[in-house]
N, C-alpha and C positions, 0 to 999 in steps of 0.2 A: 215811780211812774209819774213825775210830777209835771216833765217835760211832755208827757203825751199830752195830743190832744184829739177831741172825739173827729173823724173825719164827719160828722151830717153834721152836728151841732157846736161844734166848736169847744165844746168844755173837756174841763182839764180832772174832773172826779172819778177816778177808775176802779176798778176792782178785779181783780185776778178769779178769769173762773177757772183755768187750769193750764199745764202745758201740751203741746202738741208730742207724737211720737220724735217729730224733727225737733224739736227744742225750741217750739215760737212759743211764749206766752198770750193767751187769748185771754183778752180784757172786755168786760163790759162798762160803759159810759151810764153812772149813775142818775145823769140829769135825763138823754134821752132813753137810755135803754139799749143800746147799739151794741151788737157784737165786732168785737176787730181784731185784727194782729195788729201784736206789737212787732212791724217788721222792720224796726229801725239798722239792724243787721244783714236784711235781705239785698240777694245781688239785684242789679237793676233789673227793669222790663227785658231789655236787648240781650241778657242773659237768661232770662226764664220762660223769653218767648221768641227763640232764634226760629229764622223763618225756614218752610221746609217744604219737599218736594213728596207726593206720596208715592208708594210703589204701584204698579199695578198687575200683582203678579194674580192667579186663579182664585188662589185663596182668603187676600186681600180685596178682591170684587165680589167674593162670595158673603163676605163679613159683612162690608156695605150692604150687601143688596136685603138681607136679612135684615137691619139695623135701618133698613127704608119702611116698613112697619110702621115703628114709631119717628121718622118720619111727617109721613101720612097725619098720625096723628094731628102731629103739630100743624101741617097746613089746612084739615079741617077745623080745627079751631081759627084759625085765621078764618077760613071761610065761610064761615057762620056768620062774621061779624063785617067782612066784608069780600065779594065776589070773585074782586078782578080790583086793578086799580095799579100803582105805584107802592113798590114795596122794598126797604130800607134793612136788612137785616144787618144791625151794628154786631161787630165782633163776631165777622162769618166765616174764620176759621181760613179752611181751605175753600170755602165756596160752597159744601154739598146741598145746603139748606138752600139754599141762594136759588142755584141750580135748582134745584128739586120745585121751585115756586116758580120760575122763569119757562120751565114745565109744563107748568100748570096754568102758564096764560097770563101771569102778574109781571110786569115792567118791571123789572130788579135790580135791585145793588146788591153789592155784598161787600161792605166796607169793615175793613180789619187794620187797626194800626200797629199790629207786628208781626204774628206767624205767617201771613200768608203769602205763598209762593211766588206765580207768576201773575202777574195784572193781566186781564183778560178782558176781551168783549167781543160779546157772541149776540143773538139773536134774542132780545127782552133780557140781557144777564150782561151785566159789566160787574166786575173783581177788582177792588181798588186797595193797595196795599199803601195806609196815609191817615196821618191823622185827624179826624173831624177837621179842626179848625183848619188845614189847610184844603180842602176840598168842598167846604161846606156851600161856599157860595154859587160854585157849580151843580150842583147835587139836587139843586129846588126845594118843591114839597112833594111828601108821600100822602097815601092815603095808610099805610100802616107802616110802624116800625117796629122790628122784632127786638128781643136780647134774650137771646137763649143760653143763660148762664154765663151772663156776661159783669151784668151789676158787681155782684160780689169781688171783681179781679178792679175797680176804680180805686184812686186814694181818696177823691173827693166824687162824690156821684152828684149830689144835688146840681154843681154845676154842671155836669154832662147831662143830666135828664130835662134840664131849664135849656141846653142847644137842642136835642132835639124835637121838644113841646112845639119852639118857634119854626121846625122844620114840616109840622104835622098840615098837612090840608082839613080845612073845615069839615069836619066830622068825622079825622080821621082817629083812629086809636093806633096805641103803647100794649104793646105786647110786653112781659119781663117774668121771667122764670130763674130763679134762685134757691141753690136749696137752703133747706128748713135747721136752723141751728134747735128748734125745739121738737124736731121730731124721734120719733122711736130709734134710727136708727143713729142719731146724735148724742141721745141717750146708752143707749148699750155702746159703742164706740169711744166715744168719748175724743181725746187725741189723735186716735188711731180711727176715725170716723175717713174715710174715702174721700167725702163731700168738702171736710175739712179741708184740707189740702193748702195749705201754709209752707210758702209765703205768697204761692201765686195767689190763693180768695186772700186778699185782706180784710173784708167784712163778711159776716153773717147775720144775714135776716131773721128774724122770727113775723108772723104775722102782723103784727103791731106796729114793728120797727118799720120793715119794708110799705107799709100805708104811710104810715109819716113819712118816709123818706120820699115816697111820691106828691105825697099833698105839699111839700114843702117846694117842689119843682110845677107847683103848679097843675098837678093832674086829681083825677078822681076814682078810682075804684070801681067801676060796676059791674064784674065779672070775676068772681074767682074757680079756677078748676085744680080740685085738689089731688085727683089725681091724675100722675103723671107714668107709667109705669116705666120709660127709659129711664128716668132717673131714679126711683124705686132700685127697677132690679139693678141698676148698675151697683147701687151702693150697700147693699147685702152682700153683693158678688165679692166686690173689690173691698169691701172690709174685712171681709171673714178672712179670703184667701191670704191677704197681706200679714196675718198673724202668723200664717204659717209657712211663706216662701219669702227667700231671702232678699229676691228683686221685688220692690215694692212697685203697686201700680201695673207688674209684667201686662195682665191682659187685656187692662186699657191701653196701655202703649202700643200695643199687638194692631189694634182699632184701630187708633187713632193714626198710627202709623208716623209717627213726627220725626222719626230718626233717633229715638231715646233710648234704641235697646240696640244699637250698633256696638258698644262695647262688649255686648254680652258675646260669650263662645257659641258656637251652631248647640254643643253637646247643652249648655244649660238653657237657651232658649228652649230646644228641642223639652226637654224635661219640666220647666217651667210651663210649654204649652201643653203637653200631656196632662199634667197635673192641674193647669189651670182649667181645662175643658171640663175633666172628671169632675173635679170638686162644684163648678158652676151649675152644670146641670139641675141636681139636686135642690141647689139655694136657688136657682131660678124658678124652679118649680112650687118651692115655697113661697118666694118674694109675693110673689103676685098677690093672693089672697091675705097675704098678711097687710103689705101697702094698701090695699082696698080697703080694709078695717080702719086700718092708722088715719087715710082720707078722711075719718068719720069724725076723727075730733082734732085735724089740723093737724096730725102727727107725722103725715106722709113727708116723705125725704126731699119733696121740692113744692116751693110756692111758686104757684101761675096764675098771673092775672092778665086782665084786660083791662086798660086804664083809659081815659079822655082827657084833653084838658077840660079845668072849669069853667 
């Protein structure tokens, strides 16, 4: 591993904490501490992030509307810290977050440089499929930028958190939600952790790590919320079931709707969603109270902060 080098810190001293189910070896960086893939074999972005159309068939709007819950969540938190304003949500997917804040009375973007479908603009909501650098100078300043599990998929973050620092308006905050390479559910997992997900995360935060990685872009910490229960229960859900069905990932893809389960036959979809529902129930019914604990000592499945420049 002589050739790697840490993506925040630049050093070349590594150590092997294990492999993934998919065969990436995950390294930590002995000078800073940084979790990463070794994804020197990974197909590019334009292959792990091809852009896609969602369906909108009964049961597909029912999954979203249920999954607006948390959500909610996530816009009171924003709105705590700020009302109304201009709002930047980097890697917004297909838009729903975006949308959902544009909703809610906030001036929005929703800037994605690859999965996302069609460029749009509606009413407080424009959808830009493009990357930072070429759109930036148009784009202004926000009063909030989000990254709702976004950090973790960068080669290099420091510099993309140092472009949007210079993007923030005077007093605004950095939103950044990543999950937890040192929680419970990273722990029993291991490779086979959901959150993992190699080679698209190529880093993983632990508490520490992800403070450094902002202080070093310029920002400051003064808000952490530890728990998060979307990501909680997703990753109970999808790591347990993936031990025991043959399509990994089935009932996030189901969700997320990206087009990744179009090979499959009707007869094993069908069987895989049976299966996936039954078993979820249960772990979701669990998740909950257990994530709530784990929150207690920074174990929970995703780190959320609210950050300022200094």
């Amino acid at each position: 591993m002589s050739d790697l080098i840490c993506p925040m810190c630049a050093g070349r001293d590594m150590a092997t904490e294990f492999r993934s189910t998919n065969s990436y070896d995950i390294v930590r960086c002995r000078q800073c501490r940084l979790v990463f893939t070794d994804a020197r074999t990974a197909p590019p972005p334009s292959e792990l992030y091809p852009p896609f159309e969602q369906s909108d068939t009964a049961a597909q709007r029912s999954a979203r509307q249920a999954l607006s819950l948390f959500t909610l969540q996530r816009a009171r938190l924003i709105e705590a810290h700020r009302p109304s304003g201009r709002l930047l949500d980097y890697g917004a997917g297909a838009g729903q977050f975006a949308r959902f804040m544009a909703d809610r009375g906030f001036d929005t973007v929703g800037l994605e440089p690859y999965s996302l479908g069609t460029t749009l603009e509606e009413k407080n909501l424009r959808l830009v499929r493009a990357p930072l650098a070429k759109v930036k100078a148009e784009l202004g300043k926000f009063d909030v930028i989000t990254m709702w599990h976004v950090l973790e998929h960068l080669e290099q973050p420091v510099p993309l958190l140092k472009e949007l620092h210079s993007m923030l308006a005077p007093g605004g905050v950095l939103v950044v939600s990543v999950p937890n390479f040192s929680s419970w559910q990273s722990e029993v997992f291991k490779g086979g952790w959901f959150h993992l997900d190699p080679p698209r995360h190529l880093l993983q935060f632990e508490p520490d790590t992800l403070e450094d990685c902002l202080r070093r872009a310029g920002f400051a910490v003064n808000r952490s919320v530890p728990f998060l229960p979307e990501y909680g229960t997703s990753g109970w859900i999808q790591s347990a079931l993936n031990r025991v069905l043959p399509h990994k990932n089935f009932l996030y893809e189901w969700v997320k709707d990206r087009g990744a389960l179009s090979s499959m036959s009707m007869a094993s979809r069908a069987v895989h969603f049976a299966a996936s529902v039954a078993g979820s129930l249960p772990i979701f019914a669990a998740s909950i109270p257990v994530e709530f604990v784990a929150a207690q000592s920074n174990k929970a499945a995703a780190l959320t902060v609210v950050a300022q420049p200094n």
